[in-house]
N, C-alpha and C positions, 0 to 999 in steps of 0.2 A: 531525407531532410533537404531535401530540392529547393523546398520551398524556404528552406532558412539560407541558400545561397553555401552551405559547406560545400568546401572545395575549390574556392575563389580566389584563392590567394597563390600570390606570387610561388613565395614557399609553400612545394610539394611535403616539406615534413609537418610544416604547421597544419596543410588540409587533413594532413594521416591523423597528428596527434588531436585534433577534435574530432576525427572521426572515430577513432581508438575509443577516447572514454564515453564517448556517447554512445558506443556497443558494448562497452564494460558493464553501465547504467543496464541495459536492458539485460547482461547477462547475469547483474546481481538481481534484479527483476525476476529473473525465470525462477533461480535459487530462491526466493522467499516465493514467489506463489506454489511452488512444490513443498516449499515450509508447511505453507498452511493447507496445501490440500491433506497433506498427513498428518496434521494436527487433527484437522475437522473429522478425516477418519478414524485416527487413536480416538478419538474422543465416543464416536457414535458407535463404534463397533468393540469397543472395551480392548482396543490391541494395545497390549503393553510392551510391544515389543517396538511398536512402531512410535509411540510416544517417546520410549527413550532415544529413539533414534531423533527426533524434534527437538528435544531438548540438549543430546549433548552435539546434535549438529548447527548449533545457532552461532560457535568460533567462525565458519565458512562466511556466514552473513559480514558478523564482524569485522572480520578481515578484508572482506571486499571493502566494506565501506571505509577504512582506513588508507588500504590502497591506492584507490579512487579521489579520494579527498585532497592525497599527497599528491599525485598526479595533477590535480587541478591548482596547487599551491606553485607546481612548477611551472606551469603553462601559465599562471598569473604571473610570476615573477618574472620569467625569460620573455613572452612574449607580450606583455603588457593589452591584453585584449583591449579591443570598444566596440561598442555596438553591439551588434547581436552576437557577434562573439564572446562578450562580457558577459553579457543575459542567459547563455549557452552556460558559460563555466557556472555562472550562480544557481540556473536551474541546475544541472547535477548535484554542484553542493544541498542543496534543499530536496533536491527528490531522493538523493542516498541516505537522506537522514530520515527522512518517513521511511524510507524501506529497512534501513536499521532497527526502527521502531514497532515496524510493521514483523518484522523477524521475532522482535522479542514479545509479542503478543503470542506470535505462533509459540512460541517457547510456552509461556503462560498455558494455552489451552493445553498444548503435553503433559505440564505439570499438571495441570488439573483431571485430566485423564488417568493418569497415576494416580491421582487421591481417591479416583471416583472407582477405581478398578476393584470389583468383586462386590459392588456395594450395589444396592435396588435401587434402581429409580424408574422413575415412568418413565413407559416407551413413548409418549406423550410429547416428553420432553425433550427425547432424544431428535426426534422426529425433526419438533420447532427448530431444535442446533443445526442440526443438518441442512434443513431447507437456511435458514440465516447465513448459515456457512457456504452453502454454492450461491447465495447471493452475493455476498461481501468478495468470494471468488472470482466472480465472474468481473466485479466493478473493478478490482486491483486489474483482472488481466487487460479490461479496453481502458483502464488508466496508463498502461505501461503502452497499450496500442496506440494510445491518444499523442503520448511522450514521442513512440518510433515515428509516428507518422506528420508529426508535428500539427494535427488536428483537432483546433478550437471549435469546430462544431460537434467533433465528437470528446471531447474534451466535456462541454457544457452539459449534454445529455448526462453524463456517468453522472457530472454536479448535481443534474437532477434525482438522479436514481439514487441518490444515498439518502434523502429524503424519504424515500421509500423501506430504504435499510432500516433508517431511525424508527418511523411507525413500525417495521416489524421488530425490532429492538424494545421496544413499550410495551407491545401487544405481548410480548414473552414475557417481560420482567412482571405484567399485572397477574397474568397466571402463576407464575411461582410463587410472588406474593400471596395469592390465595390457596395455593398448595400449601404450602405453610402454615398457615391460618388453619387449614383443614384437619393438618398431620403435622402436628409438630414437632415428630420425631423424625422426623426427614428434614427436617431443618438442616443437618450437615453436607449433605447430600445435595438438597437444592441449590442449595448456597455456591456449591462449586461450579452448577450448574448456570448459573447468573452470571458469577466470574468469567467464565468460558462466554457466553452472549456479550458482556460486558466489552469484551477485548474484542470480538467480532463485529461490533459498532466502533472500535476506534478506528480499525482495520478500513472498515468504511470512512472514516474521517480523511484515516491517511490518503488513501485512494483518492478522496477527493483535494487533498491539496496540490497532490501531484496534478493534478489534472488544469489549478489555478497556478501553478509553475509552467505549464506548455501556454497558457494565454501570457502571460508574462513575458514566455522567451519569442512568442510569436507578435505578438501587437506590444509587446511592449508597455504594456500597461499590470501593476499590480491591482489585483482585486479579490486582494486576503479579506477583508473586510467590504467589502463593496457586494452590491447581486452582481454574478456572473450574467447574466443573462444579460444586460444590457453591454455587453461587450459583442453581441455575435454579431451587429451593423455596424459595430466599428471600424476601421481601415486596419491593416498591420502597419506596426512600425515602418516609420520612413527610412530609419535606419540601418533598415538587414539586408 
């Protein structure tokens, strides 16, 4: 984070303590992308052993992100940030809370792994999960990369690619749709299966806010509602 200027201050304890939870951030990161790569596996390869391991490990998520939170409640009170320092503590708060979120999705596909466990379904379908899932995987981990490296042009691309997520989110949901329609005794069955894509599109959601929390903490500028894209000619903050 060179380029956000950490490490600039007088006080050697205040460079450590933003340096501290901004490696905490990335290491409750690592924990929820290993969430969901074992989700996506329980899920495609019927391991029920490894789903309940997803579902009753999502307290570790939790707990980071209460820690982390507290921490940042301190460093607001004692040191009174400004500037990109303040944009620093706010993106953490807002990027642990998608990662929290993001956790409890992985839980969800667990659970639905369990419901689905011994039950037929097309390999079809399994297939669509799996490929959605190393999608949505791969956009969380260059969104946590985007976060480490403090990179808004790599930041914007993931933005873009979750668009991509979304069509291959549709294109699945029209097929079981018509699976249904075909076979409508697999109606229970499908269904879980939707749920499980369902969560793997917000997954993609989440990834991409994080990704408009690093344009935030870097230029300085919110663009929750805004196109990302016209931020990449921007200047950074004058502030950091």
């Amino acid at each position: 984070m060179t380029n956000m200027n950490i490490g600039h201050h007088i006080s050697q304890q205040y460079n450590e303590e933003l340096e501290e939870v901004r490696n905490r951030v990335l290491s409750m990161g690592g924990e929820v992308e290993q969430q969901l790569a074992n989700a996506v596996t329980a899920l495609v390869q019927g391991n029920d052993e490894l789903a309940e391991l997803v579902v009753s490990s999502d307290y570790k998520v939790n707990a980071m992100e209460v820690a982390i939170d507290e921490e940042c409640s301190r460093i607001l009170a004692r040191r009174q940030p400004a500037a990109s320092d303040l944009r620093l503590i706010v993106a953490v708060i807002k990027t642990i809370t998608d990662l929290e979120r993001i956790g409890d999705e992985a839980e969800r596909i667990g659970r639905m792994a369990l419901h689905l466990s011994g039950k037929t379904a097309s390999e079809k379908h399994y297939t669509q999960i799996e490929h959605l899932g190393n999608h949505v995987r791969t956009l969380l981990h260059d969104s946590l990369d985007a976060f480490a490296r403090m990179d808004t042009e790599q930041a914007v691309r993931v933005w873009q690619e979750d668009r991509k997520v979304d069509q291959e989110y549709e294109a699945i949901m029209r097929q079981l749709i018509t699976f249904m329609m075909e076979d409508p005794r697999a109606i229970p069955q499908v269904l879980d299966v939707m749920w499980s894509a369902r969560a793997l599109e917000r997954i993609g959601d989440r990834a991409s806010n994080i990704c408009e929390y690093v344009i935030y903490l870097v230029k300085g500028k919110d663009v929750r509602h805004t196109s990302l894209e016209r931020t990449e000619a921007e200047p950074d903050a004058s502030d950091s």
